[in-house]
N, C-alpha and C positions, 0 to 999 in steps of 0.2 A: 448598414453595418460596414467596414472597413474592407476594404479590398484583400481578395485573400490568394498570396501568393502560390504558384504550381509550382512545383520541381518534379524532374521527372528521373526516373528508375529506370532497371531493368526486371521482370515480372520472375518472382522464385518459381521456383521447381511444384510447387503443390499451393501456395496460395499465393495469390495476384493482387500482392500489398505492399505497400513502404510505408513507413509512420515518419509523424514529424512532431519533434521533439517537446510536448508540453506537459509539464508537471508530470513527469514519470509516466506518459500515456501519451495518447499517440492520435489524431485525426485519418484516415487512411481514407484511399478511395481511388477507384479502377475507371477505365476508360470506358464509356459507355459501351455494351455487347462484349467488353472482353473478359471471357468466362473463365470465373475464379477455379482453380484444380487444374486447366491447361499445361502439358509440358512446353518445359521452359523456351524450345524451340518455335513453338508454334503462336507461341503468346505475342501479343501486340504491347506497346511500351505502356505501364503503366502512369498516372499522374496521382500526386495527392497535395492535401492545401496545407498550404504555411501559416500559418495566424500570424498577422502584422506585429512585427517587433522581434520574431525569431529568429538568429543568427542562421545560419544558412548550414554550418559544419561542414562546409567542402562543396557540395549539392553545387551546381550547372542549374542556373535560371532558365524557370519557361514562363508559360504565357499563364493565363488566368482560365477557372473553368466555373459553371454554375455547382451551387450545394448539393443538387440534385444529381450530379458523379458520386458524392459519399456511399460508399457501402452501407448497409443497413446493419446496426448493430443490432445484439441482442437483447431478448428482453428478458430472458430467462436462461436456466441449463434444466435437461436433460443429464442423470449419469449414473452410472453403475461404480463407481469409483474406480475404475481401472482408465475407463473411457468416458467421455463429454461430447455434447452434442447442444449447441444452440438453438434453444428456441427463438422462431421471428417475430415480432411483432403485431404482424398478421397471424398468425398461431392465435397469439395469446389473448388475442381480441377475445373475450367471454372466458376462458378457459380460468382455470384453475388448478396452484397443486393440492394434492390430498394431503392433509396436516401433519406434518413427520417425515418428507420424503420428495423425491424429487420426480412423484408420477402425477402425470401431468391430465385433470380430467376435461375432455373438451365439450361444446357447447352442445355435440349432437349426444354426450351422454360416454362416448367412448372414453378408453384411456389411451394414452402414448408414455410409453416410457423405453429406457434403453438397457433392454434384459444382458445379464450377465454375460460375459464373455463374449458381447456383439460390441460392434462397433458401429452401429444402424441402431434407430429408435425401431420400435412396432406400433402399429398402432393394435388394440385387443378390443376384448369384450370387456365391460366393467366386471372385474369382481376375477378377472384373468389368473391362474395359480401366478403367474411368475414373477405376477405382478404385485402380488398380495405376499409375497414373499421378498419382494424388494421394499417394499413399506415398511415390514415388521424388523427389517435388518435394517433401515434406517432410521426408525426408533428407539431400536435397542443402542443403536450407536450413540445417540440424545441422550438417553435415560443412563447410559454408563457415563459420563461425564456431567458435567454444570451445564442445564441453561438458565443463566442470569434475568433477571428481571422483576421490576414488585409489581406488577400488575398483569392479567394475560395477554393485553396488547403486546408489552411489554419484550415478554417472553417466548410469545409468537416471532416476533420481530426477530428474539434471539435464536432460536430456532433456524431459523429462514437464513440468518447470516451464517451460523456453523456450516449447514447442509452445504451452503453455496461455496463457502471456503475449501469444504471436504472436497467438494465435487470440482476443480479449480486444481487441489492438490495432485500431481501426478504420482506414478506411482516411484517414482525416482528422489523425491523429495523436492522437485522445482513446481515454484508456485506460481501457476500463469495469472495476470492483472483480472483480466478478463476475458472470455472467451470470443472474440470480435477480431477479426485478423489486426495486426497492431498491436492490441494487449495479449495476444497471444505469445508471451515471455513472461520470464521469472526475475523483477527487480530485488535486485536484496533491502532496500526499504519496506518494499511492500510484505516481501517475505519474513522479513525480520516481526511488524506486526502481530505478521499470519499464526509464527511460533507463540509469541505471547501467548496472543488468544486464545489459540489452540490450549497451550499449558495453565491457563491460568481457569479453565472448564474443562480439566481432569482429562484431555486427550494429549498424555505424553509423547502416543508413538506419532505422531501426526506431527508434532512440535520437536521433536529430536529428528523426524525423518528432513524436516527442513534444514535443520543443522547440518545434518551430513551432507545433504546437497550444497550447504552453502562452504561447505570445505574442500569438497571437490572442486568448488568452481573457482576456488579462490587463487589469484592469477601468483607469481611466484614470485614478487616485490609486496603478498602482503592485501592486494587490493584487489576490487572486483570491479568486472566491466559492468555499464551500467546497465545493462538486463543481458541476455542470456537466451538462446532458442531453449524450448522444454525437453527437447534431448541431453541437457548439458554439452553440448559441443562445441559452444564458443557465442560468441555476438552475431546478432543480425546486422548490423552494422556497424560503423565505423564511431557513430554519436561517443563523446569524452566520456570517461570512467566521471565519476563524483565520489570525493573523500569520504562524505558523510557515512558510506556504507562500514567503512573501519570501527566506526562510533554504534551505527544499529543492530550489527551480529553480532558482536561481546555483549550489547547490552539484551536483545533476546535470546542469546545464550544463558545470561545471568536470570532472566525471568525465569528461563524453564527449569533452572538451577533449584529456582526456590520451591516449586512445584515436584517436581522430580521424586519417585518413591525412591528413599532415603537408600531402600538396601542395594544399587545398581549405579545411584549416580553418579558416585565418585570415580566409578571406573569409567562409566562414557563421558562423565568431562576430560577426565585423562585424555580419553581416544582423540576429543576435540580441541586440544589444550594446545597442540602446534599451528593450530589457526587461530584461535585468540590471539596468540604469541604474537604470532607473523604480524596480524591485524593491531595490535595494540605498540607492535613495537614503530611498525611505520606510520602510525597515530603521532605517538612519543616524537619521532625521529621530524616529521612535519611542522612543528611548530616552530617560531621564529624568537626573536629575541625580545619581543612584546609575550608571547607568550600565546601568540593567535596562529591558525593556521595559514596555507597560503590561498589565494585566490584562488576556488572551487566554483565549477557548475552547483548549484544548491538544488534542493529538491523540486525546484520550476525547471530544469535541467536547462538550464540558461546562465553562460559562465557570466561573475560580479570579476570588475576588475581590483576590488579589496577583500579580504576575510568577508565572509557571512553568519547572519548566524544560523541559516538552517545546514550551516557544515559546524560552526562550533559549540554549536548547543548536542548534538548527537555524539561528535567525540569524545564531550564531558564525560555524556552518561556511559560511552565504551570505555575510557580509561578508565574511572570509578570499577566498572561492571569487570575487567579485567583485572584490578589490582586486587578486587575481592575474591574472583575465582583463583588469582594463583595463590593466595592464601590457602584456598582450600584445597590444593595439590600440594601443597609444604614447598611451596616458590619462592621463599620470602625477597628474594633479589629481583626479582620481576616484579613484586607487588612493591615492592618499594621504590621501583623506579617509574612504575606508570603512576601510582600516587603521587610523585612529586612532578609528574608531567601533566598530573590533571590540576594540581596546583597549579601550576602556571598559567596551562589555560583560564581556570575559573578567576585567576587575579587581572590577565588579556581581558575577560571580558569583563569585567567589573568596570575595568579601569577606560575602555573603548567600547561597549554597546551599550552597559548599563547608565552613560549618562543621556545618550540617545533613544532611551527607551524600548532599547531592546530592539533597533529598526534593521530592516536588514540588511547593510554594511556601515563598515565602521566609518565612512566616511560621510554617514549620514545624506546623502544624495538619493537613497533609491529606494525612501519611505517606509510605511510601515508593511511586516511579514507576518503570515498568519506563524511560522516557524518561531516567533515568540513566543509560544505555547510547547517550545522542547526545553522550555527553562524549568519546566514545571514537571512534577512528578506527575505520571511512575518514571520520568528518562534523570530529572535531576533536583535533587534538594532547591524547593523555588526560593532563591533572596528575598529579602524585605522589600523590597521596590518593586518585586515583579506584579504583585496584584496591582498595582495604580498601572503597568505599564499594560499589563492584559488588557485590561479594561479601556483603558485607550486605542489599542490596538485593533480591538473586538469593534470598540463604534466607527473608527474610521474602515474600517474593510467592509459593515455593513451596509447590503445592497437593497433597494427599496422589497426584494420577493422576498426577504428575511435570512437570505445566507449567506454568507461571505467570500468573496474575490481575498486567491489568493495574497495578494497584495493591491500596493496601488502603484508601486514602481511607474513614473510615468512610461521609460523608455520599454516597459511590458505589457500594457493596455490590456484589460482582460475584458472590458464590454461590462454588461449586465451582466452575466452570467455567473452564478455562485457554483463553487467547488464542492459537496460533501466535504472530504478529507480537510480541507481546509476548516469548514466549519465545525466539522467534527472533533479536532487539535480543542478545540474551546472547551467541549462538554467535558472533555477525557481531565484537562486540567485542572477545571473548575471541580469536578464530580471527586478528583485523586487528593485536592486540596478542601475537602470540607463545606465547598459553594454547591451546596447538593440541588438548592432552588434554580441558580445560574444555569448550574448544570443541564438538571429537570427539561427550562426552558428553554434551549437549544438544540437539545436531544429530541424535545419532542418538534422541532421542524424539520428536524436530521427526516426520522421516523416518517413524518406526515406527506413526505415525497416519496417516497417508495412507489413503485409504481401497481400496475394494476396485478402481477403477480404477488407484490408483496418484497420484489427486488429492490436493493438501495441505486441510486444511478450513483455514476459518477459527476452531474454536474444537474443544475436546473436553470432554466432558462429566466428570462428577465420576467415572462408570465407567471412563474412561480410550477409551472410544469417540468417534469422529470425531463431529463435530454443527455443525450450522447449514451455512452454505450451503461447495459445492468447486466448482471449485478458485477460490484467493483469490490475485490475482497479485500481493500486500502478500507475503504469506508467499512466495512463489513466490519473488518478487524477492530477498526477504533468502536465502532457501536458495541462490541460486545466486549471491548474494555471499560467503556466510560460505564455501562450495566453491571458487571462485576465490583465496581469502584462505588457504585449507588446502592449496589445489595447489600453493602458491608463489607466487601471482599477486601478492604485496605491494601489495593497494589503497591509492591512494595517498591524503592525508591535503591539505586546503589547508594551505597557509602558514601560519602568522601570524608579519608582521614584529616586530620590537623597536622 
């Protein structure tokens, strides 16, 4: 494998990580003996690895270390909804959770789970009151909204992903990636997702609670850094904002719109309606004289030195998504002005991706994106070209374990390794566009890697085995979209006027 470069840190106050910068998530990993929860005082420097071809963002080079520094991700959660707690890997060897819930049974027959108002797991007696009381509140929480799916596999599956999103959700509205120091933040990509799903299987307050956080955070030019500590208090580090976030929160604003019980929503988009604004007008104000945006970090969080299009396929679907919602506040001057800014975009890219096949930049140099799959609904009315460009997109990203590298950008080298999220972009498309079989068949290798709890990873290895940190509520999200979109649910698509 490729050598893998150190940079080294100084160790926070309560966990003994730095991440380094890949597709919205993070590699972390500590110095051998230097114990994670140390005050910051006493802590030894941390190190973690760079994967070959990542810009460095400011970072002081060091030396190189073995894989065996990685922190141990999780394989599972533990939670009561207030609080979360990782399960290890070692845990999970035999264990199991009980169906509906996130109590955990283990091999000598006990339970573990994390009783209310603790912030510690316990382990009990099988059949425990506190525990059998956290079950039935986690099913009632299933059984009040949608879990999507035609089959019990299916729907198991979906189950498993809600729980794990719920349980991820803080109670502030910041959605952590995963619970593994590193994905321990709230990207507005990922969160944006989270609302969908959330709203599109009847859990509104869960998908409005992320709105509000994502309005809080939202920086005061309009834009959001590119993740967040779970306290809302600002950035773990210095890593570049990414525009695309302008284009994700109006447009999961706009999902939860359509969801939304009719008698309330008008007023709390109201409430939310000065951050769409903000968000949609430095969308509008962004684009150039092509009609494209500027050179953005994309969702690889790795800056293109031209337009992308995993920045200008998401602002599509935000201006669309905003020009409809201020219709429905009686805006007509705002929705008339991002309408004819998402016109310009969508003519930019017509006229500069669409002959390149949708590759991701316009100057065609940095191959193909799984991000060609934001062309497609539910984010944006797919053109006539984009099915031949999917489909080509789809076979060149394919990896011999059957799942897809983000790209192939030579100057980003991803290895053998396939991404969920990335492959998952395909099923959501394919499923939202009438390719129910396509779909079927992707979704079900999405699925077939879940690991031995039942968690989606965020990546699998060239063996075709799960790897890096579970569960990842990116992948979570798109799975219980592309299911919704197979059940019948017909996700629906913003506008775009003429």
């Amino acid at each position: 494998m490729p050598a893998l470069r150190l940079v080294r840190w100084t160790v926070a106050l309560s966990v003994a990580v730095v991440t380094a910068s890949l597709a919205g998530v993070a590699l972390p990993v500590r110095g051998a003996g230097s114990p994670v929860g140390r005050p910051a005082r006493e802590a030894p420097p941390v190190w973690f690895v760079r994967p070959l071809g990542h810009q460095s963002h400011g970072d002081a080079e060091g030396n190189y270390a073995p894989l065996s520094m990685l922190v141990t991700p999780t394989a599972g959660l533990l939670s009561n909804t207030t609080a979360t707690e990782g399960i290890a890997p070692s845990l999970a060897q035999g264990a199991r959770y009980i169906g509906g819930s996130n109590v955990l049974v283990l091999p000598s027959g006990r339970w573990k789970y994390l009783p209310a108002h603790r912030t510690a797991s316990a382990l009990v007696a099988p059949d425990d009151a506190g525990a059998r009381a956290q079950i039935a509140q986690s099913r009632a929480w299933l059984a009040a909204g949608r879990v999507p799916g035609g089959s019990p596999a299916q729907r198991e599956a979906a189950g498993r992903a809600l729980l794990t999103m719920r349980a991820l959700l803080r109670p502030n509205g910041a959605m952590a990636a995963g619970w593994t120091p590193g994905w321990m933040y709230s990207w507005p990509r990922d969160s944006a997702f989270a609302a969908a799903a959330f709203a599109h299987t009847g859990h509104d307050a869960e998908a409005h609670r992320i709105l509000r956080y994502s309005a809080a955070t939202q920086r005061a030019d309009g834009t959001w850094e590119a993740r967040t500590k779970l306290d809302g208090s600002g950035p773990p580090d210095g890593r570049p904002w990414q525009l695309d976030a302008n284009g994700w929160i109006p447009w999961a604003a706009w999902q939860w719109y359509q969801t939304a019980p009719r008698s309330d929503r008008r007023a709390r988009l109201t409430a939310l309606y000065p951050m769409i604004r903000r968000a949609a007008d430095r969308a509008a104000a962004s684009l150039g004289a092509d009609g494209l945006p500027p050179a953005s970090p994309d969702y690889w969080e790795l800056m293109t030195t031209t337009a992308n299009i995993g920045t200008a396929a998401p602002l599509l679907a935000g201006l669309n998504a905003s020009a409809d919602l201020a219709r429905e506040v009686h805006r007509p001057d705002d929705a008339a002005h991002w309408a004819d800014a998402a016109r310009r975009l969508s003519s930019g890219i017509s006229a500069k991706f669409a002959p390149l096949g949708y590759q991701r930049t316009v100057d065609g140099r940095h191959g193909r994106d799984s991000a060609a799959a934001f062309m497609a609904p539910p984010f944006n009315t797919a053109p006539g070209d984009l099915p031949r460009a999917l489909d080509a997109t789809y076979e060149a990203l394919l990896l011999p374990n059957g799942g897809l590298t983000p790209g192939n950008d030579a100057t980003a080298p991803w290895g053998g390794t396939a991404w969920t999220p990335s492959t998952s972009f395909f099923a959501l498309a394919w499923a939202a566009t009438g390719k129910t079989a396509k779909a079927g068949r992707v979704l079900d290798w999405v699925l077939s890697k879940r690991n031995l709890l039942g968690e989606l990873p965020e990546k699998v290895d060239a063996a075709g085995s799960p790897s890096s940190v579970a569960p990842l509520a990116w992948t979570g999200s798109i799975v219980v979209l592309t299911l919704v979109a197979l059940d019948g649910g017909a996700l629906p698509t913003p506008p775009s006027r003429p």
